[in-house]
C-alpha positions as CSV (number, residue, x, y, z in Angstrom):
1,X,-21.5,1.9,5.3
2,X,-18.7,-0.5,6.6
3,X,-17.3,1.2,9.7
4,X,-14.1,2.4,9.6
5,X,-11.3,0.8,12.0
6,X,-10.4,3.4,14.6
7,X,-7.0,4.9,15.7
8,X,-5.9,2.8,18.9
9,X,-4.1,5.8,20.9
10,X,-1.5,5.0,23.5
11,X,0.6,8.1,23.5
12,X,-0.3,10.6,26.0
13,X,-1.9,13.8,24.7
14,X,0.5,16.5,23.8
15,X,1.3,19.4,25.9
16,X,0.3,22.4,23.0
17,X,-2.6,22.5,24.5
18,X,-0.8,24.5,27.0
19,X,0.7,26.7,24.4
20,X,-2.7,27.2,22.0
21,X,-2.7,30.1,19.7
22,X,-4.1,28.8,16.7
23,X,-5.6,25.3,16.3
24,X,-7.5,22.9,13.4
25,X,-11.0,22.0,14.2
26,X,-12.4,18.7,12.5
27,X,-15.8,18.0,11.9
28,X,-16.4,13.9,10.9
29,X,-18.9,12.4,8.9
30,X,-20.2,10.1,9.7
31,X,-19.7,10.5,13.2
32,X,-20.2,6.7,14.7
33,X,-17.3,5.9,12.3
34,X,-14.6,8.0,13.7
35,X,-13.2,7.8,17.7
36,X,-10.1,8.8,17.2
37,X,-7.3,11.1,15.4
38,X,-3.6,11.5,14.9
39,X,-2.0,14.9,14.1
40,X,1.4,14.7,12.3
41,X,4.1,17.4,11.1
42,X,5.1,16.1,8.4
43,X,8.8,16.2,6.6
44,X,10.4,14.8,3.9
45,X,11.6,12.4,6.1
46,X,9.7,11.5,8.7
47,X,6.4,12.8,10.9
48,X,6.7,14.5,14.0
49,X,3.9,14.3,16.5
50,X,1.6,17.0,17.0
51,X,-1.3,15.9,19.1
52,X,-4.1,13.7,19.3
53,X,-7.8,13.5,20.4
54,X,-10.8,11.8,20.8
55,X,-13.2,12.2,18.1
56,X,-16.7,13.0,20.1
57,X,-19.7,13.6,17.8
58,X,-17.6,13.5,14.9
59,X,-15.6,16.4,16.1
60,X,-12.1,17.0,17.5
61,X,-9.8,20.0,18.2
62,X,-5.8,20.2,17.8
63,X,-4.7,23.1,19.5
64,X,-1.8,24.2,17.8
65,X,0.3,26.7,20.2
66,X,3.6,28.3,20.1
67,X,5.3,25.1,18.5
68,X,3.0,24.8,15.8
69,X,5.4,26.4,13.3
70,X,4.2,26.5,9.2
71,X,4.5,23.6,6.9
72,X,2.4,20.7,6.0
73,X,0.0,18.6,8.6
74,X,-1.5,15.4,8.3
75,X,-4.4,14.4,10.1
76,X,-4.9,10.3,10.3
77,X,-8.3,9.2,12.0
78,X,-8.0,5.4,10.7
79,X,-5.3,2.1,10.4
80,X,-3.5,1.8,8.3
81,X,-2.7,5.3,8.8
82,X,-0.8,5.4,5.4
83,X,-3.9,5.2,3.7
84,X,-6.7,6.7,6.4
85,X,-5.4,10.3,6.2
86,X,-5.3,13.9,4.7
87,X,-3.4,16.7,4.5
88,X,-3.8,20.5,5.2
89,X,-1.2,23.4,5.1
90,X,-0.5,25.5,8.0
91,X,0.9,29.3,7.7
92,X,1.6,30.0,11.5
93,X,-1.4,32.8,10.9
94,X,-5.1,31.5,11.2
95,X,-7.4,28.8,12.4
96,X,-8.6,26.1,10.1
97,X,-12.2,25.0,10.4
98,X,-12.6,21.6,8.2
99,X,-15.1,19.0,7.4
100,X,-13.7,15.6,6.4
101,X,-16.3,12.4,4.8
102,X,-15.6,9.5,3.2
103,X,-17.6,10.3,0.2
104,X,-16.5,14.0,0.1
105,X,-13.2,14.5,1.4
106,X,-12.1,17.7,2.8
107,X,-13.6,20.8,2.7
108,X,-12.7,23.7,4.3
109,X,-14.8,26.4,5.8
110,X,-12.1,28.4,7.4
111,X,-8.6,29.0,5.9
112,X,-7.4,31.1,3.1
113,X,-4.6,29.1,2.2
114,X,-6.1,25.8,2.1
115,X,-9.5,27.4,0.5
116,X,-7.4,28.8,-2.3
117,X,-5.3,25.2,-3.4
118,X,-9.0,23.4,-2.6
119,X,-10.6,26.0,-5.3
120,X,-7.6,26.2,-8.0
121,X,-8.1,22.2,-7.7
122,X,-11.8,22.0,-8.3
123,X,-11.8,25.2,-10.8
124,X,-8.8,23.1,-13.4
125,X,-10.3,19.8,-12.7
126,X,-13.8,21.4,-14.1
127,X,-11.9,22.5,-17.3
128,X,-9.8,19.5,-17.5
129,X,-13.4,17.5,-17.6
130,X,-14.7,19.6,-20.3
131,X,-11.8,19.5,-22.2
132,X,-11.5,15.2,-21.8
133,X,-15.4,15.1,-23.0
134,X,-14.5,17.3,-26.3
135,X,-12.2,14.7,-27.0
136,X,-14.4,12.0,-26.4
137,X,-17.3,13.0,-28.3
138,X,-14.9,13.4,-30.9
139,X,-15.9,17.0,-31.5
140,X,-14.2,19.4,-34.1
141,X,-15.0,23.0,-33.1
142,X,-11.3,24.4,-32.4
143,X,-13.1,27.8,-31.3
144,X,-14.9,25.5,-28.6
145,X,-11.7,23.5,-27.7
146,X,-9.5,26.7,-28.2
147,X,-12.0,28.4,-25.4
148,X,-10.9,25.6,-23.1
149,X,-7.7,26.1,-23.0
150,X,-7.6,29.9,-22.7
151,X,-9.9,29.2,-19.6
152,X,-7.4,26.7,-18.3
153,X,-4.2,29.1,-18.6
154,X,-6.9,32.2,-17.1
155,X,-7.5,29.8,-13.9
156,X,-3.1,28.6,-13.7
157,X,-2.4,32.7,-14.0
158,X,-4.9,33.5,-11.7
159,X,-4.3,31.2,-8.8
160,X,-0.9,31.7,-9.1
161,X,-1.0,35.6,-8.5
162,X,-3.7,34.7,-6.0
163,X,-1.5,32.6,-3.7
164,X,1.9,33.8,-4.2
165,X,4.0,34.0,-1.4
166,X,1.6,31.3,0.8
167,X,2.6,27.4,0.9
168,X,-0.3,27.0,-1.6
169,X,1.9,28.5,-4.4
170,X,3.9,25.9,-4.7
171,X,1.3,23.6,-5.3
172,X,-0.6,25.4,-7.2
173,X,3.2,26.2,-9.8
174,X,3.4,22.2,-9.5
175,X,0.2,21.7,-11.1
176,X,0.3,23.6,-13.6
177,X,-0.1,21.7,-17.0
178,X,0.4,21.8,-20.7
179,X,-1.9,24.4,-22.5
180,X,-1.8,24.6,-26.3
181,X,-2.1,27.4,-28.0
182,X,-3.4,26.0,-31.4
183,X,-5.9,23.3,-32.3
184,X,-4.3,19.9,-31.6
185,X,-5.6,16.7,-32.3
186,X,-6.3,14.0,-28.7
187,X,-3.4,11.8,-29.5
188,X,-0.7,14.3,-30.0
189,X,-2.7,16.3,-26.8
190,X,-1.9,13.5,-25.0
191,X,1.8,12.7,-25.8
192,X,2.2,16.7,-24.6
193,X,0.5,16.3,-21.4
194,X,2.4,12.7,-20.9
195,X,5.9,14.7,-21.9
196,X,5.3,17.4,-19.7
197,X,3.8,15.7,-16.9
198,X,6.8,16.4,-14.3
199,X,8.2,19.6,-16.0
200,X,7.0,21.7,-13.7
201,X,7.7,19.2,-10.6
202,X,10.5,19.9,-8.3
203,X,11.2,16.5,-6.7
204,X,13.6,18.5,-4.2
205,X,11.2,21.2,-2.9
206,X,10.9,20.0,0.6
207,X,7.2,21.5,1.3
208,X,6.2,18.8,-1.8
209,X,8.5,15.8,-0.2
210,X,6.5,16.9,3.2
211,X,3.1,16.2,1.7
212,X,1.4,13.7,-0.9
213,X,1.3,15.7,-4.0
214,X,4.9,13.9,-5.5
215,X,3.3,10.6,-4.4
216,X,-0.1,11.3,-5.9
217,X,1.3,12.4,-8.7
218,X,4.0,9.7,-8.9
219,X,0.6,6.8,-9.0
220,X,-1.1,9.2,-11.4
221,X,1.5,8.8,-14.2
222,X,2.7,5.3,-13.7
223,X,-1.1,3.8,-14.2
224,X,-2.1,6.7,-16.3
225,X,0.8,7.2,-19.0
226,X,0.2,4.9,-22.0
227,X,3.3,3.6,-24.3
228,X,2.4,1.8,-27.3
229,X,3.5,-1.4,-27.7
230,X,4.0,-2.4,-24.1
231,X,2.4,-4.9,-22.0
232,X,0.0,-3.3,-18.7
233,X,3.2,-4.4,-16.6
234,X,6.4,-3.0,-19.2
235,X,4.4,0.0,-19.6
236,X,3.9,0.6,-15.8
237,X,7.4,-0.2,-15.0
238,X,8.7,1.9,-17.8
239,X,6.8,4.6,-16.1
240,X,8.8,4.1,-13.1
241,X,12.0,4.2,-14.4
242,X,10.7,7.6,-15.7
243,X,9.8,8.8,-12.5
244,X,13.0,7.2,-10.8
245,X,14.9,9.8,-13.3
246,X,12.8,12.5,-11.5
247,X,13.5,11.3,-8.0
248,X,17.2,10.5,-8.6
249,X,18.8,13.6,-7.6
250,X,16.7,14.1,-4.3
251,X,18.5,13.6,-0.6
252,X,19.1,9.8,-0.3
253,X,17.3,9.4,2.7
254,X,14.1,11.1,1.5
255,X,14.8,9.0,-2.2
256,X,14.7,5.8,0.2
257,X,12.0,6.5,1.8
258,X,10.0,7.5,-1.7
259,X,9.9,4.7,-2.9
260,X,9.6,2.4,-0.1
261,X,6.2,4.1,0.2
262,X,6.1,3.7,-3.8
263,X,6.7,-0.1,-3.1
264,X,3.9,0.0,-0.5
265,X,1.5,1.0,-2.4
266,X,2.3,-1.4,-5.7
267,X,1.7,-4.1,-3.0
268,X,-1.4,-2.6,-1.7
269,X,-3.1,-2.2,-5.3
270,X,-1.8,-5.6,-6.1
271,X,0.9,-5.0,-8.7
272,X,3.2,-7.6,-7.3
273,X,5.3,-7.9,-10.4
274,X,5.9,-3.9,-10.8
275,X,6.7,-4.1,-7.0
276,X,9.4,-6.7,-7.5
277,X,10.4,-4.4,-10.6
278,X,11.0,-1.5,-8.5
279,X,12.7,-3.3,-5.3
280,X,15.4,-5.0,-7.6
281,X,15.9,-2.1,-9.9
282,X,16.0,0.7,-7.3
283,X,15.1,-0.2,-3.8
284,X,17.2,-3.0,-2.9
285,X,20.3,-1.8,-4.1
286,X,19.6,1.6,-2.5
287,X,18.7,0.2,0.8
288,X,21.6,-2.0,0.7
289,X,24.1,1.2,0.4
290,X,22.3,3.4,2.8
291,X,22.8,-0.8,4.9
292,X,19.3,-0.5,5.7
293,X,19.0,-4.7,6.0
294,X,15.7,-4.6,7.5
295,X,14.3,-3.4,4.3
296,X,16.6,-5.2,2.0
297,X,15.4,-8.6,4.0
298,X,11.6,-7.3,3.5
299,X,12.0,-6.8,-0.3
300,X,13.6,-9.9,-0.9
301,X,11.5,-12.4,1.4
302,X,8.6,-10.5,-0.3
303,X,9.7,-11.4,-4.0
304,X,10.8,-14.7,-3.0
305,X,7.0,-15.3,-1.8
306,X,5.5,-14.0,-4.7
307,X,3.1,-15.9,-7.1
308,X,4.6,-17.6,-10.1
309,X,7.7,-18.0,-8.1
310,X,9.5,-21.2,-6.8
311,X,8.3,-21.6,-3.2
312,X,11.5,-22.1,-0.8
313,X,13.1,-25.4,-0.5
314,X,13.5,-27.3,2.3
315,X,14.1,-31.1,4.1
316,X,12.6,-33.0,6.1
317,X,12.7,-36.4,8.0
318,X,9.6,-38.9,7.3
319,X,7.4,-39.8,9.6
320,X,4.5,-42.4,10.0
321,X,1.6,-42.5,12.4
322,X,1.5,-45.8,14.6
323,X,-0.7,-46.2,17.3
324,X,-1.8,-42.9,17.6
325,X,1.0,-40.9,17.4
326,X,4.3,-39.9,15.2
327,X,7.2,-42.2,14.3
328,X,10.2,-41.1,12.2
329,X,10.6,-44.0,9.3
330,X,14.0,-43.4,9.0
331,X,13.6,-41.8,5.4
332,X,14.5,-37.9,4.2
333,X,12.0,-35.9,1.7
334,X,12.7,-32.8,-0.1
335,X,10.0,-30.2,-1.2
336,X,11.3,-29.8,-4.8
337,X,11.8,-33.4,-5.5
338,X,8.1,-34.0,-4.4
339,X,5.9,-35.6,-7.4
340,X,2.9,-37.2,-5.9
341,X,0.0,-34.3,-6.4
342,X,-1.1,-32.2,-8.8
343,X,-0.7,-29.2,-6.1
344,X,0.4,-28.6,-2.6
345,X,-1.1,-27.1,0.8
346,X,1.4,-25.7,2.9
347,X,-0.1,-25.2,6.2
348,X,2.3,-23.7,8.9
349,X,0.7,-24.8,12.3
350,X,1.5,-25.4,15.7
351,X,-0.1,-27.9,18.5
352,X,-0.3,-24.7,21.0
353,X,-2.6,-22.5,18.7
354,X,-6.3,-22.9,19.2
355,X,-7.1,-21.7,16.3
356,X,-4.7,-24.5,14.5
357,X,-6.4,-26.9,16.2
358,X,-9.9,-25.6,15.0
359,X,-8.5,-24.7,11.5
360,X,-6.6,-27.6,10.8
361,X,-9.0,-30.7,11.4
362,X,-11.6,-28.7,9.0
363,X,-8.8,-28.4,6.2
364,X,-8.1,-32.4,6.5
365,X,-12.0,-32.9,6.1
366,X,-12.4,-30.1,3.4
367,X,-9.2,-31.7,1.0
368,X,-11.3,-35.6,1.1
369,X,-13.6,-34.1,-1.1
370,X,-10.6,-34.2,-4.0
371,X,-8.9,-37.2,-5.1
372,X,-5.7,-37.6,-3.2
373,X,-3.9,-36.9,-6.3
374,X,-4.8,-33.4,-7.0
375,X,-4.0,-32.1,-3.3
376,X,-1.6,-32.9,-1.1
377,X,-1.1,-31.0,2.2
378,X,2.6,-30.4,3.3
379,X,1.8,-29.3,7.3
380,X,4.5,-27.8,9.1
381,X,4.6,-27.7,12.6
382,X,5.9,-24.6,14.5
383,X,7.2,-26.4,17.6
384,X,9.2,-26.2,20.9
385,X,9.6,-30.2,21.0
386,X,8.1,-32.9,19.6
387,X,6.0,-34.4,22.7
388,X,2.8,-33.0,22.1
389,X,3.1,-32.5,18.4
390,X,3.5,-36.4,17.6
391,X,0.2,-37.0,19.3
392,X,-2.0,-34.1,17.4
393,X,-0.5,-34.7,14.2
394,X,-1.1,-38.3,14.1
395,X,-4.8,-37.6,13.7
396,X,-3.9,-36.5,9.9
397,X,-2.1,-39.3,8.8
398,X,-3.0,-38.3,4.8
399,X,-0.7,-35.7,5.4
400,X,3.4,-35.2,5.4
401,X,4.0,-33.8,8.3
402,X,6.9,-31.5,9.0
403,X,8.6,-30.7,12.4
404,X,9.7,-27.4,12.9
405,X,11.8,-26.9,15.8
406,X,12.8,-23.7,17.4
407,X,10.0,-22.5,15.9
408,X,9.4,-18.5,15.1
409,X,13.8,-19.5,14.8
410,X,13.1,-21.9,12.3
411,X,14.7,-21.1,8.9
412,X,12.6,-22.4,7.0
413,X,9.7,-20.7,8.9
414,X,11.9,-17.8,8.3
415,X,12.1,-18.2,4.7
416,X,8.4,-18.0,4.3
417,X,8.0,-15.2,6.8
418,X,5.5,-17.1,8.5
419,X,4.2,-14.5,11.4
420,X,1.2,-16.2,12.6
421,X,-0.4,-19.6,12.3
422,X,-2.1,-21.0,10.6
423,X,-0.8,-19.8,7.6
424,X,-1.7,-21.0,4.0
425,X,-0.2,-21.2,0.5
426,X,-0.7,-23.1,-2.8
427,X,2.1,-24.5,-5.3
428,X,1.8,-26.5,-8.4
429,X,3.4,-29.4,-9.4
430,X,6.5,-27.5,-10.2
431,X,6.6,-26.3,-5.8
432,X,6.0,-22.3,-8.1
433,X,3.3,-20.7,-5.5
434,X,-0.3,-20.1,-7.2
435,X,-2.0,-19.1,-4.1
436,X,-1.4,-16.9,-0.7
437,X,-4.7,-17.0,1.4
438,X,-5.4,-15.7,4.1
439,X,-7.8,-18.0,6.1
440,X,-9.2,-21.1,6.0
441,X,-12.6,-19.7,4.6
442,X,-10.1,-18.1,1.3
443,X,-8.4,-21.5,0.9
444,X,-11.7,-23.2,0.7
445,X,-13.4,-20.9,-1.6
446,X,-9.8,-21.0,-4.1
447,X,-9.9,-24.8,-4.1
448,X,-13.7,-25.1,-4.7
449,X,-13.0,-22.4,-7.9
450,X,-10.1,-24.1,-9.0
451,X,-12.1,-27.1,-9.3
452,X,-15.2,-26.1,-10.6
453,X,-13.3,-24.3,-13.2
């Protein structure tokens, strides 16, 4: 198994020790992969510290004490922490003894309140299984089907009762899904479930803000709904329009923060075009009321850089290598008026990185085995001055060469939110990007695709 990055810890470990009445024990497996692990109150806004702890043997204590008060906890034993973590709820009244795997999750072997949600989730998922393969199999016994569904409202009534009054409750109300009462064919099954995904969802109950179930749910029905007639992408941004209606009455700063983390995760799971739908649309313009320019600048940089889309222009003055080194000729170039390649290879370098100067000679050998028509490589150099960067440059005279002074304060630099060198992309003949890799090693294997395709 590939081993999981660890937490790098440089916060001091949290005084509830001290204060320890109650505590979550955590029992990791595999045990080599974990060393360390983060536990977070969380809000609808925000986390709040609440220890942390080395993870020996695959185990690790949080004691709790006096200012552990009842809500929603997050436990995060990876980076990015956004994705390595879990939740667990916390009633101010008992201990809670878990076990946490990669393959398995969380289970809990201590804890009423968290056994309960953990059960009503495994017991309606079982039904909902049963009830998905009836409709597969195409079969037609409605006293078989029927059965089904009188077991899934038994299980909602029961769990309910069960946890009423606890935290669990109101996940457990959330959940709770459509149940016919007569016969009903799959596709008109599923236009009731799809109608009635959020009816029972409470965007502004803070215990659900403070935990993943709105988020979970949130990716559930934007890849899951179908509408006919609609394109993968107009479908799944028509889905978050849907779920923006949800979401649109919650506290602004908690709405902002919602789908930020929304936008994250289109990113992550590579939807780049539903991302860009949902920063324009929502995002951006909500950012820029609540003058959050930090994220408005991210959003935008972000679509700007994204494939399909016309890379950033910018000017430059020529220059020639004589006599082993850089001379300007005098002349002006202009990436969009470029028309001498079938593609381009920006490279953002600088003469003081070591790896650009491994990196970089490798690319100007790797490009000679394609005519000099169907790559060119645009190098731009992240520079100080120009003294040393004449010099190394010269030594790829097949390529144009671009001086960027004031470097990380160069704008165009800026414009392509270039944060470390080398960095790589790949336009077309039209300067529109069709590549972002990540390494030298990516580039490589795109080109050699590209060109045996």
């Amino acid at each position: 198994m590939k081993i999981i990055k660890t937490v790098l810890i440089l916060l001091i470990f949290s005084p509830l020790s001290l204060l320890a009445q109650h505590k979550i024990s955590a029992t990791f497996s595999p045990a080599e992969d974990f060393k360390w692990a983060i536990l977070y109150k969380t809000t609808p806004t925000g986390n709040i510290f609440g220890g942390q702890g080395k993870i020996e043997e695959g185990k690790v204590v949080f004691n709790l004490g006096k200012k552990g008060t009842p809500g929603i906890y997050r436990v995060v034993y990876a980076v990015p922490q956004h994705e390595f973590n879990f939740d667990v709820i916390y009633d101010g009244k008992e201990d809670i003894v878990l076990t946490y795997s990669v393959e398995n999750g969380v289970k809990f072997q201590t804890s009423e309140i968290n056994k309960i949600r953990s059960s009503y989730q495994y017991d309606m998922n079982l039904i909902n299984t049963q009830i998905g393969e009836f409709y597969v199999q195409k079969k037609t016994d409605s006293s078989e089907l029927l059965g089904f569904f009188n077991s899934q409202k038994e299980i909602q009534d029961f769990y309910e009762k069960e946890s009423k009054g606890t935290l669990a409750y109101e996940f457990i109300v959330a959940d709770r899904t459509y149940i016919p009462s007569t016969m009903e064919k799959e596709k008109e099954y599923i236009n009731h479930l799809t109608n009635s995904f959020f009816t029972n969802v409470d965007f502004n109950n803070t215990v659900l803000q403070s935990s993943r179930f709105l988020m979970d749910r949130t990716i559930g029905y934007i890849f899951g709904a179908q509408k006919e007639g609609l394109s993968k992408i107009d479908t799944y941004n028509k889905n978050i329009d849907e779920v923006y209606e949800h979401s649109k009455n919650t506290e602004v700063n908690f709405r902002k923060l919602f789908l930020a983390d929304l936008w994250e995760k289109l990113v992550l799971y590579q939807y780049i075009d539903n991302a860009n739908y949902l920063a324009e649309k929502y995002l951006i313009p909500l950012a820029t009321q609540q003058k959050d320019q930090q994220l408005v600048d991210k959003l935008v940089v972000f679509k700007n850089l994204s494939i399909g889309n016309p890379a950033p222009d910018f000017e430059w003055d020529s220059w020639k290598e004589e006599n082993g080194t850089l001379k300007k000729t005098g002349g002006k170039q202009k990436l969009s008026t470029l028309d001498i390649a079938e593609n381009y290879i920006l490279v953002f370098w600088s003469s003081g990185c070591s790896h650009c100067l491994e990196q970089v000679p490798k690319l100007n050998a790797f490009v000679k085995n394609f005519r000099s028509s169907k790559y060119k490589v645009i190098a731009i150099g992240l520079e100080d001055d120009d003294f040393i960067w004449k010099k190394t440059a010269a030594a790829f005279p097949d390529f144009i060469h671009v001086l960027g002074l004031k470097k990380w304060d160069n704008e165009t630099i800026k414009s392509y939110n270039v944060t470390g060198t080398p960095t790589y992309f790949v336009l077309d003949k039209d300067k529109k990007f069709i590549a972002k890799p990540e390494s030298l090693e990516e580039l490589e294997k795109y080109l050699n695709n590209t060109q045996n395709k």
